[in-house]
BAFITI-676148 format. One record per residue: x, z, y of N, C-alpha, C, O, CB in turn. Coordinates in steps of 0.05 Angstrom, whole numbers, padded with zeros to 5 digits, always signed. Glycine has a CB too. Example, Ala and Ser with C-alpha at 12.3 -4.5 7.8 and 13.67 -1.06 7.14 Angstrom:
REM residues 2
+00264+00156-00114+00246+00156-00090+00264+00156-00066+00285+00169-00066+00226+00181-00089+00257+00142-00045+00273+00143-00021+00258+00157+00001+00268+00161+00023+00282+00114-00012
//
This chain:
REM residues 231
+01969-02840-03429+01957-02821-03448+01931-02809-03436+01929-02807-03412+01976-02799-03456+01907-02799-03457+01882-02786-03439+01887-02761-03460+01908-02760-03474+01843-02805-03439+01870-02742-03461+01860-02716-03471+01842-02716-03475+01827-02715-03455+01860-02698-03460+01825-02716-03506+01804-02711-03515+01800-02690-03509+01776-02687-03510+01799-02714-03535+01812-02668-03503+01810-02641-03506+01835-02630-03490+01853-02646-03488+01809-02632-03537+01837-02599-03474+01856-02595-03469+01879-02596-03485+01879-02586-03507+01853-02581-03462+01907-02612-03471+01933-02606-03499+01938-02619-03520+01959-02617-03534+01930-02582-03515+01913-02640-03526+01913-02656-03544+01914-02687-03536+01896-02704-03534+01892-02648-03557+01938-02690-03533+01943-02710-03523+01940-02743-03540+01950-02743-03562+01966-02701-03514+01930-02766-03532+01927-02782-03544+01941-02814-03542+01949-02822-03520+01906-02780-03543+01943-02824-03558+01964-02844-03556+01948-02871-03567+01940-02869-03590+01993-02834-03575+01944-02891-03556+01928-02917-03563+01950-02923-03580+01974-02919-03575+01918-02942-03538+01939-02932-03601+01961-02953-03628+01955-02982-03623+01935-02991-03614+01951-02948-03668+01977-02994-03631+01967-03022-03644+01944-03026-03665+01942-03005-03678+01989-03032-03657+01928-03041-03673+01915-03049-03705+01935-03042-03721+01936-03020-03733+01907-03082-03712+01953-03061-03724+01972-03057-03749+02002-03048-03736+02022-03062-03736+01975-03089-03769+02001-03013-03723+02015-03007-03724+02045-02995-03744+02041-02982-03764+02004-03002-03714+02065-03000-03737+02094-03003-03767+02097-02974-03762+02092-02962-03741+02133-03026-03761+02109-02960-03790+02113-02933-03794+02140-02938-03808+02139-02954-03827+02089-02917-03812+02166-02926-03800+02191-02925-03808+02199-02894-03808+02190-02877-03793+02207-02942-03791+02218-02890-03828+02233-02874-03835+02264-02882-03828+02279-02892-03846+02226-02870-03861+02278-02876-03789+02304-02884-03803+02318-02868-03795+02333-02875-03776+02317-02911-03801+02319-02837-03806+02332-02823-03809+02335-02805-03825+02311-02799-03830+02333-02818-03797+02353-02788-03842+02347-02772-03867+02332-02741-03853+02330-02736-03829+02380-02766-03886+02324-02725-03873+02312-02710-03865+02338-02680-03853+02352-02668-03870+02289-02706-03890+02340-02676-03829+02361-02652-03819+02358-02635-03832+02337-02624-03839+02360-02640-03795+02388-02630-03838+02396-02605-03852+02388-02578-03836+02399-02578-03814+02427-02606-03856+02374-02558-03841+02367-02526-03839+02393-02505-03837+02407-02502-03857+02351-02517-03866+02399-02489-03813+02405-02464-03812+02404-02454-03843+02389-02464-03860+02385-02451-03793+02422-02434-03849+02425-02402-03867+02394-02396-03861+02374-02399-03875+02453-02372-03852+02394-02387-03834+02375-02365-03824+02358-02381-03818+02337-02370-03825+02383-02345-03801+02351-02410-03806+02319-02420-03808+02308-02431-03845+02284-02435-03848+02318-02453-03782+02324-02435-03864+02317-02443-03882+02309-02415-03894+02289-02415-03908+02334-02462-03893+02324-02389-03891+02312-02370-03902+02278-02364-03894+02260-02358-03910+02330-02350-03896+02275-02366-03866+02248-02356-03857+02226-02380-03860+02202-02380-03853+02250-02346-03824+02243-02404-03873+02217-02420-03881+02219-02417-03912+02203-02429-03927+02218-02455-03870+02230-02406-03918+02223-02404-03951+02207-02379-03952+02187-02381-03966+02252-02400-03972+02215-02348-03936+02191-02325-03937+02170-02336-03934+02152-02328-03948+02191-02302-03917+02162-02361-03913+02132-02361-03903+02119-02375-03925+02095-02373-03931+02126-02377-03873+02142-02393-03938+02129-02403-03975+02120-02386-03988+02097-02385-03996+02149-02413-03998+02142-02367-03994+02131-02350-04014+02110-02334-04009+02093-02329-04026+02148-02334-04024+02109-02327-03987+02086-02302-03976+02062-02322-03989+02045-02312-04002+02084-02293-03932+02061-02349-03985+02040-02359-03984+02032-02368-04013+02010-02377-04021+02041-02377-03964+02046-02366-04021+02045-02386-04052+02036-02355-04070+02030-02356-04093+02088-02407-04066+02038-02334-04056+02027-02306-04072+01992-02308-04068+01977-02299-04086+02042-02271-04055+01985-02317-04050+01953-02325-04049+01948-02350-04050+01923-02353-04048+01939-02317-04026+01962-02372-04052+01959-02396-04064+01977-02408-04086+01992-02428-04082+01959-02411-04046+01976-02399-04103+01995-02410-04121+02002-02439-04136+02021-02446-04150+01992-02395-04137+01977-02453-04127+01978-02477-04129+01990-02504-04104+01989-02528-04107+01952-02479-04138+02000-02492-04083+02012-02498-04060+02038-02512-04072+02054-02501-04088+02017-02472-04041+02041-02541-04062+02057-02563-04072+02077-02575-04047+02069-02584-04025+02036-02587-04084+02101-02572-04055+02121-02579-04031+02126-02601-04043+02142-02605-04062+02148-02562-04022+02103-02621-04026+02114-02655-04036+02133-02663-04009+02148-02650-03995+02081-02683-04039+02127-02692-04009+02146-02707-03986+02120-02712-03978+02099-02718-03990+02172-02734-03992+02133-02706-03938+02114-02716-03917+02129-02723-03904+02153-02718-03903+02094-02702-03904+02111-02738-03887+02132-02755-03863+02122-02741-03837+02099-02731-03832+02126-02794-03859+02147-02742-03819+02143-02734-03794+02144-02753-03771+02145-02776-03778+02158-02716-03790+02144-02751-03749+02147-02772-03734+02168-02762-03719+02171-02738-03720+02124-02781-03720+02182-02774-03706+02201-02777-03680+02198-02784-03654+02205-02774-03632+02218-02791-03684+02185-02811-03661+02186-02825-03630+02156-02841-03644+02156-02851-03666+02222-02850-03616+02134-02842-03626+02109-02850-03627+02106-02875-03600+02114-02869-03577+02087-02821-03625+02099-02893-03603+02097-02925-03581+02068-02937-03596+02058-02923-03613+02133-02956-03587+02057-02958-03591+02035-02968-03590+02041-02983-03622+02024-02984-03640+02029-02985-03560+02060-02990-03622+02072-03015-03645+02090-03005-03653+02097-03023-03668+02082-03043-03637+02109-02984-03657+02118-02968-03676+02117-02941-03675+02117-02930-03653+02139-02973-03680+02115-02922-03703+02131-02893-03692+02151-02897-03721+02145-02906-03743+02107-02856-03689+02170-02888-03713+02192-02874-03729+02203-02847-03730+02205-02831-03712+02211-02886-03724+02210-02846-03753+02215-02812-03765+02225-02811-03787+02236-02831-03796+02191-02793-03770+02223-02786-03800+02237-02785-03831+02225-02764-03845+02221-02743-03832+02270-02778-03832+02216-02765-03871+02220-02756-03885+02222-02734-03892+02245-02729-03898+02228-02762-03887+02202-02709-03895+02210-02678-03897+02190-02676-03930+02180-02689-03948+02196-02653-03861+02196-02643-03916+02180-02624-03945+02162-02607-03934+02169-02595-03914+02200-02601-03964+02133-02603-03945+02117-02597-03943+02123-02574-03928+02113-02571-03906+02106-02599-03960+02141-02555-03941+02146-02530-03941+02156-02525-03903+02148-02507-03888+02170-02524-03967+02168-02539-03899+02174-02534-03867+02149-02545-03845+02145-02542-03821+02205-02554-03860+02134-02558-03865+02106-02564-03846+02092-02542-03840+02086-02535-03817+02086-02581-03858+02083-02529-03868+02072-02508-03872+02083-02476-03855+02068-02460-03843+02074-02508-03901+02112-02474-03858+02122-02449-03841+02112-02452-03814+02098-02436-03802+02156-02446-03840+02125-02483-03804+02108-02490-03768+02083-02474-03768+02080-02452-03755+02095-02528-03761+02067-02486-03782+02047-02471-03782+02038-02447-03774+02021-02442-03757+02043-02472-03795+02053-02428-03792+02051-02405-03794+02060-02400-03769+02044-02388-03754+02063-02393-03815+02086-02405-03756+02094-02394-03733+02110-02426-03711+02131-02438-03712+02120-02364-03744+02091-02427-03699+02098-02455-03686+02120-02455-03677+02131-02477-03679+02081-02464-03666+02139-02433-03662+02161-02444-03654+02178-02449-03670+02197-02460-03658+02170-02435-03639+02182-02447-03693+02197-02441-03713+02217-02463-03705+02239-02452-03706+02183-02441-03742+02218-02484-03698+02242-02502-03691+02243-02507-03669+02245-02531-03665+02244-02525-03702+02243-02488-03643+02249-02492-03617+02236-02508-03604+02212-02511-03606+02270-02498-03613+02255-02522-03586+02241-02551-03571+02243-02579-03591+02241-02603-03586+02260-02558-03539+02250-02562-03620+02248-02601-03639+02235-02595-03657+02246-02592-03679+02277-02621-03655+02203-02590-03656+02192-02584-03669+02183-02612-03684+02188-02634-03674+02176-02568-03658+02167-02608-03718+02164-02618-03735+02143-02635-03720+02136-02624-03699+02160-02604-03758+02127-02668-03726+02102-02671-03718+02107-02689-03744+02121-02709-03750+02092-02681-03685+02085-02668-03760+02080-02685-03785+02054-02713-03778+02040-02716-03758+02067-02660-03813+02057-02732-03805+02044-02756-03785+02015-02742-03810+02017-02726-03829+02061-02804-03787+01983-02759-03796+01964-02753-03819+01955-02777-03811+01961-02792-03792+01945-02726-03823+01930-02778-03836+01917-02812-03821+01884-02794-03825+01876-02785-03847+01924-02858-03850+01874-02792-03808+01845-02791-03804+01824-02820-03806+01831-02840-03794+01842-02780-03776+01802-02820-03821+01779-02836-03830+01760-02842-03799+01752-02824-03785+01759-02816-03857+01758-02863-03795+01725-02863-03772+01712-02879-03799+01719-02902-03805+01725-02888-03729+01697-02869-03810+01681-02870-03836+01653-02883-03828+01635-02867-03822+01678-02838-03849+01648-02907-03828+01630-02918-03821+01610-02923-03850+01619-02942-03864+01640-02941-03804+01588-02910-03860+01578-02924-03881+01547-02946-03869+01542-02950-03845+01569-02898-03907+01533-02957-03890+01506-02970-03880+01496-02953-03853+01489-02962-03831+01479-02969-03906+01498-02932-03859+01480-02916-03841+01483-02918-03814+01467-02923-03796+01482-02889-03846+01518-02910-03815+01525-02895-03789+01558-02882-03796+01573-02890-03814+01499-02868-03781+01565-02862-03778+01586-02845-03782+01583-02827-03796+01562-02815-03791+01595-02837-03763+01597-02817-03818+01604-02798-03827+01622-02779-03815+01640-02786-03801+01609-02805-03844+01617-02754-03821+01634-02735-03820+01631-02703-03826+01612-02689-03820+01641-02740-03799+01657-02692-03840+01658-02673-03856+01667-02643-03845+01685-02637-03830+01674-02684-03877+01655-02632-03853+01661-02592-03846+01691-02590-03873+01692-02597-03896+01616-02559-03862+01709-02579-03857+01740-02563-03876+01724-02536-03888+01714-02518-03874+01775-02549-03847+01725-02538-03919+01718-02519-03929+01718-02494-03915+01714-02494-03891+01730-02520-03947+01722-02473-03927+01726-02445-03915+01749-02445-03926+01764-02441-03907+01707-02420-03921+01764-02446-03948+01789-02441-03962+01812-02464-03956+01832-02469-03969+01783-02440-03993+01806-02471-03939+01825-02501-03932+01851-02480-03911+01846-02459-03898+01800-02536-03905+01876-02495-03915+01903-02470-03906+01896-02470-03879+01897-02449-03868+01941-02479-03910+01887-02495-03865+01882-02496-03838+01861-02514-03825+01856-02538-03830+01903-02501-03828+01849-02498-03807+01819-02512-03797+01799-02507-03803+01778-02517-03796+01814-02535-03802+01802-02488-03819+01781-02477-03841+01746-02481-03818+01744-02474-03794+01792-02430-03853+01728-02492-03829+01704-02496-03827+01695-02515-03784+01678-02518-03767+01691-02458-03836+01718-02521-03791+01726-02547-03774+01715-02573-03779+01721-02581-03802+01754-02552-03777+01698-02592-03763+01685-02612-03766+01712-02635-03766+01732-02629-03752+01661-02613-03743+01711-02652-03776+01731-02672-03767+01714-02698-03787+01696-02697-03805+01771-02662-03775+01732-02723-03772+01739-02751-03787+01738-02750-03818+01741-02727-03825+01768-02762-03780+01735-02771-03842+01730-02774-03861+01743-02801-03871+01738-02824-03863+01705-02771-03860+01762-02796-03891+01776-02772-03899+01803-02767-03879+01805-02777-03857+01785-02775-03931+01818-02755-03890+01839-02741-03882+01859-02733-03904+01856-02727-03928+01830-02719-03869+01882-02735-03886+01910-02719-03900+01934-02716-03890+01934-02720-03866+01917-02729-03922+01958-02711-03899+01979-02715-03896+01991-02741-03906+01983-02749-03928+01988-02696-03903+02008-02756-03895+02026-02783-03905+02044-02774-03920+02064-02761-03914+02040-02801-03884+02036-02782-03943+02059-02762-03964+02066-02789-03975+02053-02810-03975+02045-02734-03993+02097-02784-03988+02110-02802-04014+02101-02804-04036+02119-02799-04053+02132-02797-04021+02077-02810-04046+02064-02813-04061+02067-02821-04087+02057-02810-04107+02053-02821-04053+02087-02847-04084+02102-02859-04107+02132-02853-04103+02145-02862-04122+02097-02892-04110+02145-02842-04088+02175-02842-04093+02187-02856-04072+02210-02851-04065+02183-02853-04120+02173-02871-04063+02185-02895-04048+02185-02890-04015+02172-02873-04002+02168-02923-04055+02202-02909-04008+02214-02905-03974+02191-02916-03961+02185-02903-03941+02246-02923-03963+02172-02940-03966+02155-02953-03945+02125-02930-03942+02117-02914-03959+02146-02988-03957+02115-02938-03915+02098-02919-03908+02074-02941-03902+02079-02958-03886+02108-02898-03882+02053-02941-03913+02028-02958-03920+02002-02945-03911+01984-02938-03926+02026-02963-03950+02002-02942-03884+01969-02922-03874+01945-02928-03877+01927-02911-03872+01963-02916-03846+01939-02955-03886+01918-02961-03897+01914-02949-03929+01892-02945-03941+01919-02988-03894+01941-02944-03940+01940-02942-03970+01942-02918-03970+01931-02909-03991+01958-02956-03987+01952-02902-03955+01953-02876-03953+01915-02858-03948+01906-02838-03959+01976-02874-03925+01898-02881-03922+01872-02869-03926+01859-02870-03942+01844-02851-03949+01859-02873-03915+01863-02899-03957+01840-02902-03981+01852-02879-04003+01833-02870-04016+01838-02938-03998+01880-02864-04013+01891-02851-04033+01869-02829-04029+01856-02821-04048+01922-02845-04031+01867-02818-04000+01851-02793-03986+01823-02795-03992+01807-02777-03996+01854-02793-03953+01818-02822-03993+01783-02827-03999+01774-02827-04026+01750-02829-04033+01771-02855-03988+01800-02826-04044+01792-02833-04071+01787-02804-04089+01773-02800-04109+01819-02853-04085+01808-02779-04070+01819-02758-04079+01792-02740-04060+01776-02728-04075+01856-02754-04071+01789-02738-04032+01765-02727-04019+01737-02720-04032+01726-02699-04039+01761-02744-04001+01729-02757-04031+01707-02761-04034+01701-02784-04051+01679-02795-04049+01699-02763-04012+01719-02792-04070+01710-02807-04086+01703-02836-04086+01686-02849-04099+01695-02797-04092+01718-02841-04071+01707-02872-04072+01730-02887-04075+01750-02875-04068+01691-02883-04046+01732-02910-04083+01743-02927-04103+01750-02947-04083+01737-02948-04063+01724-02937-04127+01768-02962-04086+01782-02983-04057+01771-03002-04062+01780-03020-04050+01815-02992-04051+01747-03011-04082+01734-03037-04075+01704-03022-04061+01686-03036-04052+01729-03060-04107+01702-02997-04061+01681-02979-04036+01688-02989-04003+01672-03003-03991+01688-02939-04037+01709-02981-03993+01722-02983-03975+01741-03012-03971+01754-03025-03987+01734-02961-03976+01737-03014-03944+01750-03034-03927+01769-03026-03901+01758-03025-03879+01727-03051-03916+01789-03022-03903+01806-03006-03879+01810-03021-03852+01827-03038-03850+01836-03000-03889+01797-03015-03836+01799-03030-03810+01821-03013-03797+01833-02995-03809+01769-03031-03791+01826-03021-03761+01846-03027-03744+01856-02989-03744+01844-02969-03750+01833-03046-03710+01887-02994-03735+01894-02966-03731+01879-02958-03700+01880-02976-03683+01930-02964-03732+01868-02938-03694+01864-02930-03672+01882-02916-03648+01886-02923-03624+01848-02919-03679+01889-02898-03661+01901-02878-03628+01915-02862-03657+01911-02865-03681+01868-02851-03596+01933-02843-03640+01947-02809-03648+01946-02803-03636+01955-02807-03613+01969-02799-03655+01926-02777-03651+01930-02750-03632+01945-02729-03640+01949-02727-03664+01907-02736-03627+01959-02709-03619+01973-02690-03626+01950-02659-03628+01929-02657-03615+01998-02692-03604+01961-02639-03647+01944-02621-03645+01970-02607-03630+01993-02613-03630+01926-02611-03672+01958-02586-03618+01974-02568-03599+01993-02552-03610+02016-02559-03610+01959-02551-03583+01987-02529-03622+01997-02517-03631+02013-02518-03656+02033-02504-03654+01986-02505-03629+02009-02538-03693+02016-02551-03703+02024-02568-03699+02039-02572-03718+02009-02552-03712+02027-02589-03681+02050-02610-03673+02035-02635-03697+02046-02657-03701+02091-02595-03683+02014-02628-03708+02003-02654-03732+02009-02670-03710+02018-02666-03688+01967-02656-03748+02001-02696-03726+01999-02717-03715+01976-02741-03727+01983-02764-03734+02026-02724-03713+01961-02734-03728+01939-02750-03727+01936-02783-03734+01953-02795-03722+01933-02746-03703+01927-02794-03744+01934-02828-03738+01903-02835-03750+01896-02841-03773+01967-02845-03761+01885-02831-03726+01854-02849-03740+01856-02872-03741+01868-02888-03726+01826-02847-03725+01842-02875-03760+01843-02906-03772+01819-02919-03775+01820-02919-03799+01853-02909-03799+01794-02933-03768+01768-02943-03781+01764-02947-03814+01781-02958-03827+01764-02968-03769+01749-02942-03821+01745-02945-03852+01714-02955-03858+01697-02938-03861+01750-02914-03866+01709-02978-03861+01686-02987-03866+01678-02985-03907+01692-02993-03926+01690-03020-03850+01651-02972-03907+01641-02971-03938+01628-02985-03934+01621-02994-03912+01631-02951-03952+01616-02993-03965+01599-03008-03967+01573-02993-03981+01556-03010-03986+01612-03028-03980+01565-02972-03986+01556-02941-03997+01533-02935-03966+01541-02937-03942+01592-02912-04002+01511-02928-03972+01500-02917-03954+01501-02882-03949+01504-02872-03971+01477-02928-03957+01499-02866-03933+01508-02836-03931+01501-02818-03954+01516-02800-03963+01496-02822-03906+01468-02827-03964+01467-02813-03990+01487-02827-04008+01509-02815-04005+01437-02814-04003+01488-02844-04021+01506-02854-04045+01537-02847-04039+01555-02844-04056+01503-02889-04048+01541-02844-04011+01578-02833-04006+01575-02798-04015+01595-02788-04026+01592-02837-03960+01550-02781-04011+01545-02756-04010+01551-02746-04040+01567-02728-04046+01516-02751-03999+01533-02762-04060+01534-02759-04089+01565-02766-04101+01573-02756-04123+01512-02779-04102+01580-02782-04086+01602-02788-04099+01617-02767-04089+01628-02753-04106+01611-02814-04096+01620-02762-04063+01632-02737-04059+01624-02710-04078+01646-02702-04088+01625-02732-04031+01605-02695-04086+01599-02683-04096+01614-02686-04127+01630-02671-04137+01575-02684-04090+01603-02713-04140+01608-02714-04169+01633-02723-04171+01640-02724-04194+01588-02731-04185+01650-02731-04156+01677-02742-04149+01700-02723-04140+01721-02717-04151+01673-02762-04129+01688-02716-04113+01708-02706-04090+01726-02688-04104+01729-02690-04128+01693-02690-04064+01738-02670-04090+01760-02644-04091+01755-02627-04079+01773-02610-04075+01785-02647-04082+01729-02622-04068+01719-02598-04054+01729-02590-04026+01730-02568-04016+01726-02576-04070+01737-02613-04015+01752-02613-03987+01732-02606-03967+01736-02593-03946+01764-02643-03978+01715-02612-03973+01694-02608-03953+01670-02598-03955+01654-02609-03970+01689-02625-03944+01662-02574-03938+01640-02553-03943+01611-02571-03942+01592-02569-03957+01641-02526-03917+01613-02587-03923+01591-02601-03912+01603-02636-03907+01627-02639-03900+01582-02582-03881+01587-02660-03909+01587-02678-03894+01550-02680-03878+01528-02669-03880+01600-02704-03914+01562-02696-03866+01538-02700-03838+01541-02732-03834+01561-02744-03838+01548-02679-03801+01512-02745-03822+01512-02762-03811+01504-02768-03781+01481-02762-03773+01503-02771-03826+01523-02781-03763+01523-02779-03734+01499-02799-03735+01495-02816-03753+01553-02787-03716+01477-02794-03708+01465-02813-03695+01464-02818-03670+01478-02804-03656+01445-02813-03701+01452-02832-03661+01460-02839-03628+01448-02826-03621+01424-02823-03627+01457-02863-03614+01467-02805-03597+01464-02795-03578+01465-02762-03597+01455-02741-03589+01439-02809-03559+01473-02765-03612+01477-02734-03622+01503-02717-03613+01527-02722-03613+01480-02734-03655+01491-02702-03607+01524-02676-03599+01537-02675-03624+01524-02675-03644+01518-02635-03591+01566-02675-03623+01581-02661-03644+01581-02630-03650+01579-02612-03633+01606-02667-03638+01582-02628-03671+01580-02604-03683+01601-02598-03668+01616-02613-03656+01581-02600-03711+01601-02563-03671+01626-02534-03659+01624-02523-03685+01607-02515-03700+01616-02506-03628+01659-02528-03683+01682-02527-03671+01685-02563-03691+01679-02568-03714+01706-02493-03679+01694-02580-03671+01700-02604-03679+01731-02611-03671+01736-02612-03647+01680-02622-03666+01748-02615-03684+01779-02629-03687+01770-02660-03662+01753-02678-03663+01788-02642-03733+01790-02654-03643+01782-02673-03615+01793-02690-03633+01805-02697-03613+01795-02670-03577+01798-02699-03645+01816-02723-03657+01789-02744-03659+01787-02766-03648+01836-02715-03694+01769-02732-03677+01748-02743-03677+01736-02753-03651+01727-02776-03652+01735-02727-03690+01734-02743-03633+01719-02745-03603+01737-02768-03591+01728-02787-03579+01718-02713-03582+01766-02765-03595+01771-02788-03581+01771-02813-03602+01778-02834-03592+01799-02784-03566+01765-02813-03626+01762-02842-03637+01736-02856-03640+01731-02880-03643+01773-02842-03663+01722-02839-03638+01692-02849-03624+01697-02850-03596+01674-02851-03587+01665-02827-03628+01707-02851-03585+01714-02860-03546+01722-02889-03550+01709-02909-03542+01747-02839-03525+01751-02889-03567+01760-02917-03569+01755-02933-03594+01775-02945-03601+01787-02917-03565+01732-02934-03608+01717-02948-03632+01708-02964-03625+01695-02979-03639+01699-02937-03647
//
């Protein structure tokens, strides 16, 4: 493992690393299911559009598999709020991060100001959580980025071409789990910009285009820094 960053530890993937679910999601304490439902509600009083879908977590992360199971948004979100919330077995929800290559160059996007977490944070393009999307048990990270690119920033899966899985990174204190992926467009940075705009979901305050030998913007998500290391 290296460290893009202190704490943030990183994990080389296979290309076509396998994503399994083979265990059900653990049953909750009286008293921990109560204090993840206050940190819902507290929150759903200033966001009321806050959605406890299905996300996946991981368990055990290797080059060529990770396996895990199956949760609810809602216990991602409490972590959040208060990281220890599950001791030494904490949640590591999985996400798949974009290395967003258009004609130009790299892309990459500023987290709104109103985003629950990261707020005005540079990172990869696009992004999300691995959610159950259709109902179903299989976990598809290519299909999962382009869902992110369609919903982000607007672009359409004959835009995009999903290249090799890269690395996972862990964030420290949330326990995410990261999974960059390459994403080749076919869109040059203006034409991805307009679609974001007339398309996107407002995910992002700003996009930017990297050039050689440019510093990354502050405050930048190391996730990004180490997939430009191993790109």
């Amino acid at each position: 493992m290296t460290c893009p960053a202190p704490d943030w530890p990183v994990t080389p993937l296979a290309a076509s690393v396998s994503v399994v679910a083979d265990r059900p999601m653990p049953a909750l304490s009286p008293a921990l299911a109560n204090r993840v439902q206050a940190h819902w509600d507290k929150a759903r009083e200033t966001r009321p559009s806050l959605y406890n879908g299905r996300v996946f977590c991981a368990d055990h992360i290797e080059p060529e598999r990770i396996s895990g199971h199956w949760s609810e948004y809602r216990r991602v979100f409490a972590q959040m709020q208060e990281p220890d919330l599950f001791g030494k077995a904490p949640l590591r929800p999985l996400a798949v991060v974009g290395l967003l290559k258009t004609r130009d160059g790299i892309m990459i996007g500023q987290r709104a100001q109103q985003a629950v977490y990261l707020s005005g944070w540079w990172q990869g393009t696009p992004a999300g959580n691995v959610e159950s999307r259709t109902g179903t048990e299989e976990i598809d990270l290519p299909a999962q980025l382009l869902a992110e690119a369609a919903e982000e920033l607007g672009l359409s899966a004959q835009d995009c071409r999903t290249g090799p899985c890269l690395l996972a990174c862990e964030h420290p204190q949330t326990h995410i789990m990261d999974v960059g992926i390459r994403l080749d467009v076919s869109l040059g940075f203006s034409e991805v910009l307009e679609r974001c705009q007339s398309r996107g979901n407002g995910e992002y305050a700003a996009l930017r285009l990297l050039t050689a030998g440019q510093p990354l913007p502050h405050p930048t998500v190391p996730t990004l820094s180490a997939m430009l290391e191993h790109a």
